[in-house]
Structures are given as C-alpha cells and as structure tokens.
OpenMM code with the backbone's topology and positions (N, CA, C; nanometers):
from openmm import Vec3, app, unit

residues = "UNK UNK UNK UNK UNK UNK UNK UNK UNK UNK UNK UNK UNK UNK UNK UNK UNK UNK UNK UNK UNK UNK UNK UNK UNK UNK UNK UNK UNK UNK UNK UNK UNK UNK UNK UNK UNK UNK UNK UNK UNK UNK UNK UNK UNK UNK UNK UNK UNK UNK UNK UNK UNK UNK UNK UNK UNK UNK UNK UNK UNK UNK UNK UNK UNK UNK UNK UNK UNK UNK UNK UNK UNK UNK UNK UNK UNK UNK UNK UNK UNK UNK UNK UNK UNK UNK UNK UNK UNK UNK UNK UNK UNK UNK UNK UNK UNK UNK UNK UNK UNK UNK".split()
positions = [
    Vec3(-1.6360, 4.4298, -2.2939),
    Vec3(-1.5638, 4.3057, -2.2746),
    Vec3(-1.4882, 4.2683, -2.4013),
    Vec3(-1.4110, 4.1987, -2.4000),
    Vec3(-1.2920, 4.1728, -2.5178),
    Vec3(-1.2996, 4.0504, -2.5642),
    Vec3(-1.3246, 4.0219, -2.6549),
    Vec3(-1.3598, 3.8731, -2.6882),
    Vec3(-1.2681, 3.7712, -2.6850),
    Vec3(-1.1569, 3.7563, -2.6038),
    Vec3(-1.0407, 3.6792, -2.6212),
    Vec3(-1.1181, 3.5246, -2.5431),
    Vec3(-1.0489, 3.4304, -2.5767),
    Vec3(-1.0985, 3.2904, -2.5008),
    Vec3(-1.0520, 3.2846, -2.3854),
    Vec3(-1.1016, 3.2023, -2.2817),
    Vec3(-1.0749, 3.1977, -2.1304),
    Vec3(-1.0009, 3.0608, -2.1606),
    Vec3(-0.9368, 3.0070, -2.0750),
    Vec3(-0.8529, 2.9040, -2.0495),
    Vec3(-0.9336, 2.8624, -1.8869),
    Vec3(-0.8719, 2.7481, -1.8380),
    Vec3(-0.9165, 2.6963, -1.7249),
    Vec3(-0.9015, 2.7666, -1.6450),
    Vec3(-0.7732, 2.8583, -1.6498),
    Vec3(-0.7560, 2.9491, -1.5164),
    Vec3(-0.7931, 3.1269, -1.5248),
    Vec3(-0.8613, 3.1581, -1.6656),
    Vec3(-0.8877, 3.2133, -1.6748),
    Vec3(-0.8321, 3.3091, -1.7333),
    Vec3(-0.6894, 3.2964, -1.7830),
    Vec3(-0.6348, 3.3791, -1.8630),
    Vec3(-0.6302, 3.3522, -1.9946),
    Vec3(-0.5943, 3.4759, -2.0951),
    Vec3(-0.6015, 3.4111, -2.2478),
    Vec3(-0.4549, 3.3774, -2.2657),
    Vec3(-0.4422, 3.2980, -2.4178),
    Vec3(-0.2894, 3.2067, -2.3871),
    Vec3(-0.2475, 3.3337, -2.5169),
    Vec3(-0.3128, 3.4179, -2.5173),
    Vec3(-0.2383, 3.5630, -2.5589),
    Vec3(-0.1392, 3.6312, -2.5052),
    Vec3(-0.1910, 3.6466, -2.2999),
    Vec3(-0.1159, 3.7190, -2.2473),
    Vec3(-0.0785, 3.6138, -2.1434),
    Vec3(-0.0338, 3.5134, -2.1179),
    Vec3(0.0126, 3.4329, -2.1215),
    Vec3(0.0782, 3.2931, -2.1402),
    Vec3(0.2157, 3.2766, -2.2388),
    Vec3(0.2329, 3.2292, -2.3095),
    Vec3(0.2441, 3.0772, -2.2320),
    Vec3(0.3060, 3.0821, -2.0992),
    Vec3(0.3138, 2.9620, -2.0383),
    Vec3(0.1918, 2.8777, -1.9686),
    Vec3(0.0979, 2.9367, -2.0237),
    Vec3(-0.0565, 2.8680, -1.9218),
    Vec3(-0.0207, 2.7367, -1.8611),
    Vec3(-0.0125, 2.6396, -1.9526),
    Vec3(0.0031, 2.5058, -1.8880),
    Vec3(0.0838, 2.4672, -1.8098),
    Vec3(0.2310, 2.4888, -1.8356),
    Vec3(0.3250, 2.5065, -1.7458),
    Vec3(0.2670, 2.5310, -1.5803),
    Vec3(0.1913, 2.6805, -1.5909),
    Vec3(0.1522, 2.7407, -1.4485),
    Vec3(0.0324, 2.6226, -1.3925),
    Vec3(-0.0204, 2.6079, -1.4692),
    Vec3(-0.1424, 2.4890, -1.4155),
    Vec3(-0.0838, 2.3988, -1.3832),
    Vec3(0.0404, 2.3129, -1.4469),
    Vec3(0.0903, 2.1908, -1.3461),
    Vec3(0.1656, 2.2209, -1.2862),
    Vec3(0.2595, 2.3363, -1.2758),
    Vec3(0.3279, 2.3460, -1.1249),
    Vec3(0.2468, 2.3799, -1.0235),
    Vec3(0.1018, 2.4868, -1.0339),
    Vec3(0.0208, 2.4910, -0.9249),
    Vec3(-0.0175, 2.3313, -0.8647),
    Vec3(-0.0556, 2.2565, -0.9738),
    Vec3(-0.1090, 2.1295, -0.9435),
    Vec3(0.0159, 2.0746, -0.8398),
    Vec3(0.1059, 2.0544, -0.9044),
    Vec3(0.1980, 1.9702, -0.8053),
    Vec3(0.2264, 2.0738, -0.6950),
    Vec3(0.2121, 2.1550, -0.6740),
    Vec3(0.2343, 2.2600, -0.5091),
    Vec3(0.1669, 2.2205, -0.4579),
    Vec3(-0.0176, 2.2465, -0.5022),
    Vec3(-0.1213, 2.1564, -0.4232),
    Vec3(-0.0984, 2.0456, -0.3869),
    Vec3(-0.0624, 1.9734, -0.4534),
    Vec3(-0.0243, 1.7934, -0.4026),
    Vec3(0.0912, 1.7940, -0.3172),
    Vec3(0.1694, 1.8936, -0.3364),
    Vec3(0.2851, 1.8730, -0.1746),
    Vec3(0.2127, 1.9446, -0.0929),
    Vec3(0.1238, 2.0789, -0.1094),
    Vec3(0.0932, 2.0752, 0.0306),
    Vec3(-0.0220, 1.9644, 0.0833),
    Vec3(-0.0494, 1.9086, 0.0175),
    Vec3(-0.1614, 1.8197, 0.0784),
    Vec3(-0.1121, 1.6497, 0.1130),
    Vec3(0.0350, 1.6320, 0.0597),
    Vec3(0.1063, 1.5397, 0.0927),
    Vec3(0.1214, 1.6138, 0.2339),
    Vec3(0.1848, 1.7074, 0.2511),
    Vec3(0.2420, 1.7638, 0.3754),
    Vec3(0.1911, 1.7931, 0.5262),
    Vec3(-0.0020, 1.8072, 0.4336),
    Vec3(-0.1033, 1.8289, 0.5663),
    Vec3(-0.1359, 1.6931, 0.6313),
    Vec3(-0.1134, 1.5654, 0.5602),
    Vec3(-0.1893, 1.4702, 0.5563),
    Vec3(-0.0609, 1.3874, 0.6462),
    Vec3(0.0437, 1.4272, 0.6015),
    Vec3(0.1833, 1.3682, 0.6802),
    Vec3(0.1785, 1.4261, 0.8260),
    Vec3(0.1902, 1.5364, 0.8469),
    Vec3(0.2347, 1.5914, 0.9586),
    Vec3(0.1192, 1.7090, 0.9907),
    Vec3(-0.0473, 1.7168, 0.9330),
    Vec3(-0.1378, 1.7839, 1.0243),
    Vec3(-0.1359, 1.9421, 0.9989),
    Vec3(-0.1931, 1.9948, 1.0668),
    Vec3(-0.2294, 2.1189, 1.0754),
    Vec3(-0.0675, 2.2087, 1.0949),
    Vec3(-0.0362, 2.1481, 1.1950),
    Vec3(0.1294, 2.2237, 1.2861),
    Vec3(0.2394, 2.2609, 1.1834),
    Vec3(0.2447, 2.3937, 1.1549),
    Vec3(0.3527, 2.4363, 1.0671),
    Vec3(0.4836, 2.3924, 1.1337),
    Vec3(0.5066, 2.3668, 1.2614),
    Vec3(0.6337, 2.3685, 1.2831),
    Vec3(0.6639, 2.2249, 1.2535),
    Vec3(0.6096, 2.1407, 1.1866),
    Vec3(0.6404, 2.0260, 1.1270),
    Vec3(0.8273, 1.9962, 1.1116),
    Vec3(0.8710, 2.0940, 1.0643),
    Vec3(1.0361, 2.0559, 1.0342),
    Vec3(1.1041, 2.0620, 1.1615),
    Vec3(1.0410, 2.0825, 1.2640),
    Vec3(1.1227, 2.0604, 1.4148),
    Vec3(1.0666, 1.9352, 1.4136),
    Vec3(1.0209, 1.8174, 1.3978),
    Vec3(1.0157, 1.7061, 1.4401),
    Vec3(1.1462, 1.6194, 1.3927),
    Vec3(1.2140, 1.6851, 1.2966),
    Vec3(1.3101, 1.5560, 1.2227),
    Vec3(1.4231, 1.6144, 1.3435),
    Vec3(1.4053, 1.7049, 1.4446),
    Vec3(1.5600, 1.7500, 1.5196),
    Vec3(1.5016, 1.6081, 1.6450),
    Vec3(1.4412, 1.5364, 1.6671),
    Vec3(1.3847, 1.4707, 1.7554),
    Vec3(1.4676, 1.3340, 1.6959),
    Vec3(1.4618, 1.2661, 1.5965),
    Vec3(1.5320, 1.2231, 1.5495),
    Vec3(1.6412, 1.1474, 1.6093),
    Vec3(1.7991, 1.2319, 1.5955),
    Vec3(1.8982, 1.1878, 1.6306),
    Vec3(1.9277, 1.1572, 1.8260),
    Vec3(1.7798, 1.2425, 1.8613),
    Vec3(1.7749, 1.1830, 2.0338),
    Vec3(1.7226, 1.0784, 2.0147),
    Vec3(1.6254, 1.0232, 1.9552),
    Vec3(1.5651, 0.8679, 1.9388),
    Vec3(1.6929, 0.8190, 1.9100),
    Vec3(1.7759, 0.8129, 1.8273),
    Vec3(1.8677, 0.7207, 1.7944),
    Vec3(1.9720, 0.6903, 1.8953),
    Vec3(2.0427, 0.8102, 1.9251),
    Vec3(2.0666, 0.7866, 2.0664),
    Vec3(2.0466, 0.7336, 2.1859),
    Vec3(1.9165, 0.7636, 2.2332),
    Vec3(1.8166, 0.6408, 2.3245),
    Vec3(1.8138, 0.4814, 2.3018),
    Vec3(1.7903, 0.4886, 2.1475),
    Vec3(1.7746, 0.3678, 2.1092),
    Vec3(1.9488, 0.2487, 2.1135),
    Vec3(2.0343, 0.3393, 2.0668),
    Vec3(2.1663, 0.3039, 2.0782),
    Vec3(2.1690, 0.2793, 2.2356),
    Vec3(2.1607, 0.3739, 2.3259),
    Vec3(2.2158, 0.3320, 2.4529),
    Vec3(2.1690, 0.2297, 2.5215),
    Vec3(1.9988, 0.2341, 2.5219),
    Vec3(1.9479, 0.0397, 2.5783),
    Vec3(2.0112, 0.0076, 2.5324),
    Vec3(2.0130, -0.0349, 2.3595),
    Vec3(2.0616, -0.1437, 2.3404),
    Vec3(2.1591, -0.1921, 2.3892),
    Vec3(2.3413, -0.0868, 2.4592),
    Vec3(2.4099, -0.0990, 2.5265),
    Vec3(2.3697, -0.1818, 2.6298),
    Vec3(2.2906, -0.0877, 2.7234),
    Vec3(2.2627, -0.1286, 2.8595),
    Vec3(2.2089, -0.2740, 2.8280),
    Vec3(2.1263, -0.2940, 2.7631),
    Vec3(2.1043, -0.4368, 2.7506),
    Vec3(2.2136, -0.5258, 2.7328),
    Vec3(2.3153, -0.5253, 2.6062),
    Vec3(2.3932, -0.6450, 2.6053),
    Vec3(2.4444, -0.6055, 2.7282),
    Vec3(2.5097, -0.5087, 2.8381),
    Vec3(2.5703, -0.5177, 2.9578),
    Vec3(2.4996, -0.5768, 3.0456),
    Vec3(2.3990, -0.5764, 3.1047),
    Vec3(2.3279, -0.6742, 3.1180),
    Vec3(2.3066, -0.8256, 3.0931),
    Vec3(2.3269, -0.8369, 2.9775),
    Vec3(2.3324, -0.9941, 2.9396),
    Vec3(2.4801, -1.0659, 2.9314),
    Vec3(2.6016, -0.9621, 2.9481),
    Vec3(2.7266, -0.9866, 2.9576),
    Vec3(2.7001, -1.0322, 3.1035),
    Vec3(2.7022, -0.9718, 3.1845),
    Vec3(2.7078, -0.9688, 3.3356),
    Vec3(2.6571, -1.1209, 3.3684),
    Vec3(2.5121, -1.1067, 3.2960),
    Vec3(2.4790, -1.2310, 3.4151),
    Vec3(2.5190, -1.3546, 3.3631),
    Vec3(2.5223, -1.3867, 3.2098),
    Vec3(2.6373, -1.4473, 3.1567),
    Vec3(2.7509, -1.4921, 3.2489),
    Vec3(2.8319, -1.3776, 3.2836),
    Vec3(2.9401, -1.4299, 3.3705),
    Vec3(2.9155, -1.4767, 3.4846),
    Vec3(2.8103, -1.4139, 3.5386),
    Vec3(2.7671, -1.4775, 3.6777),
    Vec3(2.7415, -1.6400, 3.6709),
    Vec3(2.6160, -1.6595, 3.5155),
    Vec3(2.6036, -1.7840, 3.5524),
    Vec3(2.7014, -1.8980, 3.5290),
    Vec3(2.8094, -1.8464, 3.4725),
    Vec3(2.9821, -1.9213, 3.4029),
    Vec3(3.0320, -1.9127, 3.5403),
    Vec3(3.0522, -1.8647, 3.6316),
    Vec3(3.0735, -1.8446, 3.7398),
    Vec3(3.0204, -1.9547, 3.8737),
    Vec3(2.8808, -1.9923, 3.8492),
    Vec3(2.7844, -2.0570, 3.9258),
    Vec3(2.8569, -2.1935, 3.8933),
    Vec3(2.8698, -2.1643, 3.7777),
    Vec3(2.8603, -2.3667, 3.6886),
    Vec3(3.0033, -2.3728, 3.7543),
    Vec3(3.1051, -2.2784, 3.7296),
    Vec3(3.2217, -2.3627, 3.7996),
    Vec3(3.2502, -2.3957, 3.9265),
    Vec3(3.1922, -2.2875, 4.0176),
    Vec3(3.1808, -2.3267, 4.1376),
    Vec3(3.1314, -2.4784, 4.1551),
    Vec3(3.0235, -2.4958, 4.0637),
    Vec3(2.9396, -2.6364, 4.1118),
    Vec3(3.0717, -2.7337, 4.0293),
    Vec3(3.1106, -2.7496, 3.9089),
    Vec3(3.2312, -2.8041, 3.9095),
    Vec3(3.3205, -2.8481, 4.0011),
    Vec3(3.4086, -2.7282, 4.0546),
    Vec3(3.4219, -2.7260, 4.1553),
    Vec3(3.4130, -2.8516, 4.2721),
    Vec3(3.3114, -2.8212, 4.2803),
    Vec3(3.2346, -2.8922, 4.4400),
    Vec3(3.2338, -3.0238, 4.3875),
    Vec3(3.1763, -3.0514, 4.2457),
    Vec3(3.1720, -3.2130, 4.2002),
    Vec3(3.3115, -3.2971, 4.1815),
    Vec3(3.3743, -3.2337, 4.1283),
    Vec3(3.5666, -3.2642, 4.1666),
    Vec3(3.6441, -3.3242, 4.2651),
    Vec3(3.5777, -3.1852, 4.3508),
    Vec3(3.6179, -3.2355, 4.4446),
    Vec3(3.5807, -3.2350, 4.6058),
    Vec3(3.4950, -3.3471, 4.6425),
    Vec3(3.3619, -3.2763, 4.7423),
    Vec3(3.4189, -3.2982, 4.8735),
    Vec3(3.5781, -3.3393, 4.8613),
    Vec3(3.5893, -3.3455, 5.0487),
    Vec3(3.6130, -3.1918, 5.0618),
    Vec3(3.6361, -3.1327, 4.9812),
    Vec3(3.6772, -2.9988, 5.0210),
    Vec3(3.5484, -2.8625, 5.0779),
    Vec3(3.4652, -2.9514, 5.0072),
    Vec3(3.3337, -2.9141, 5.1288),
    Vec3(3.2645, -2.9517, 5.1642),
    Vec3(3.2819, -3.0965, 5.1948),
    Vec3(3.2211, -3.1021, 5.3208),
    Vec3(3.2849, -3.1296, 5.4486),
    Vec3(3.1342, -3.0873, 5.5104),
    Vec3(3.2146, -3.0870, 5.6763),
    Vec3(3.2877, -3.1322, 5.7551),
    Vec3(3.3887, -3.0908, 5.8781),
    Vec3(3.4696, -3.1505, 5.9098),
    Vec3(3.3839, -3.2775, 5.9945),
    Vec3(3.4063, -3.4290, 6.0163),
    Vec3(3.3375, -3.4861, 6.0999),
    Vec3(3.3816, -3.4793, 6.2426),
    Vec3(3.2936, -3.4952, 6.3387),
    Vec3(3.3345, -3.4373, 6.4707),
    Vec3(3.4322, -3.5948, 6.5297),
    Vec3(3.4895, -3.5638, 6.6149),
    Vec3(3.6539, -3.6184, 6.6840),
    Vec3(3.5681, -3.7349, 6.7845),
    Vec3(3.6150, -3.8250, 6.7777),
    Vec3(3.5512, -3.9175, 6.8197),
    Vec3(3.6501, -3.9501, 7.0087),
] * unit.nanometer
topology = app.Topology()
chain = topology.addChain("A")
for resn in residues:
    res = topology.addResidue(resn, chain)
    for name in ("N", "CA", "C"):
        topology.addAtom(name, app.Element.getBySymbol(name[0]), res)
C-alpha cells in the first residue's frame, strides 16, 4: 500500500489536482437530481409534461371566450327585456286589448 492521504472521496490531491471542485459539482448534480425526483417523481419522461402546457392555455383561453359570449348574449337579451317593458310603459294602449263593440 502507498502511503499517500485519502481525501473524502478517496483520492489523493496528488493525482488529482481538482478534488474539491469534483466534490461540489457532484454535490450540486445530487441536489438537481433530487430537486427533480421530488418535483416530478419517479417518471423519467418528466419533460413531456411541459408539452401539456400550451393545451391548458388554450382551454383556458377558450372558456374564458365562451364565457364572456355568454355574458354578452344574455346581457343583450336582458337590454332587450327592459325595453320591451319600456315600451309597454310609454305606451300601454298599444297593448292592450281591443274592447269588445258595444
């Protein structure tokens, strides 16, 4: 055996000059993959979820359409109701009934 000193990872900083370097980029790899397991689980295919995405937004864009069309519509309907009843308060011989002929 060779008497050189061990380092944490087990190499001497003889035959490798960058030890520390390699210990914190391992460190931070570990911490993204364990950001990464903890985000999105076991399932490697994790990067197909962000294509899901721009269909949510889409979906989400189009109710919202369909909704204000919806609230346009009956809007007009009920602008519609009120003048009719206008209308009728204006001027009410115009509906009501003819009286019968004496």
């Amino acid at each position: 055996m060779t008497g050189r000193p061990r380092t944490l990872t087990g190499w001497s900083s003889s035959t490798t000059p960058n030890v520390e370097r390699y210990m914190l980029e391992s460190d931070v790899l570990r911490r993204r993959q364990l950001h990464t397991a903890l985000l999105f689980g076991s399932s490697r295919t994790w990067r197909d979820r962000r294509r899901i995405w721009p269909g949510v937004l889409v979906g989400v864009i189009l109710v919202a359409v369909i909704v204000a069309g919806l609230a346009v519509a009956g809007a007009f309907r009920k602008q519609q109701i009120n003048d009719q009843l206008q209308k009728q308060k204006n001027n009410p011989s115009a509906t009501a009934p003819a009286s019968p002929g004496r």
